[in-house]
Structure formats: C-alpha cells, structure tokens
C-alpha positions in Angstrom: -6.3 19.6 14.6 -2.6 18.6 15.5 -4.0 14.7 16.0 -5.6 15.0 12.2 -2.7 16.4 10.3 -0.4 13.0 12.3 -2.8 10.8 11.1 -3.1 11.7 7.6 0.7 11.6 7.4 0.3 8.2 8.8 -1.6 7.2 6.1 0.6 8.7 3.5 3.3 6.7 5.0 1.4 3.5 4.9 0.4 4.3 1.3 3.7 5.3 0.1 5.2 1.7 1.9 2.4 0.0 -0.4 2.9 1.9 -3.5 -0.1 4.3 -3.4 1.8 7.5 -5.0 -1.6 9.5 -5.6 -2.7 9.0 -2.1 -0.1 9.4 -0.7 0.5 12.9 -2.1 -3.1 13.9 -1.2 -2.5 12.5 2.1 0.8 14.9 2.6 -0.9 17.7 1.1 -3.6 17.6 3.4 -1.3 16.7 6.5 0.6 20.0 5.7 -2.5 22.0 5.1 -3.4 21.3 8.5 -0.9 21.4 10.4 -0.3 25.6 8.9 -3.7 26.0 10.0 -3.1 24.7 13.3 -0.1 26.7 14.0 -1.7 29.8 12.7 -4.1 29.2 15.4 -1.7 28.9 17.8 0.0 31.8 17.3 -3.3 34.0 17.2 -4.4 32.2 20.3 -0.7 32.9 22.3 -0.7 36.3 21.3 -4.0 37.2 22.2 -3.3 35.0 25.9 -0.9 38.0 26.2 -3.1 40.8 24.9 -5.7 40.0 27.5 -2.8 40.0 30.3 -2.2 43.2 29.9 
C-alpha cells in the first residue's frame, strides 16, 4: 500500500511540473489517504505482533 501512495505522489509531481493543478490535487489527496491507511495498519499489525508474544 506504501508502493501505491509513492506512485500517486509521483504523478502529482509530474502533473504539477506540467501544469495539471486538478490532478495533481487528486493525486496528493489520494497519496495521503493512503499512506494514513497504511500506517494505521501498521500500527494495529505491531501491536498485535506484541499482544500475541505475550
């Protein structure tokens, strides 16, 4: 999930260079969206590694 929310901030990089504004904004928004989900995920996923540890 990590590798999507990099590329879509790729491609609101690229866009923003070539003047895209609207794409490029939904390309950010998107990037961010998914990068919280993916580190929500993480954290749930370390803290139940040490929950089962125990």
């Amino acid at each position: 999930m990590l590798h999507y929310a990099v590329v879509f901030l790729v491609i609101a990089l690229i866009a923003a260079v070539f003047g895209f504004g609207g794409i490029a904004a939904g390309a950010v928004e998107i990037a961010k969206i998914l990068f919280f989900i993916f580190a929500v995920m993480a954290i749930v996923s370390f803290v139940m590694s040490l929950l089962k540890k125990k």
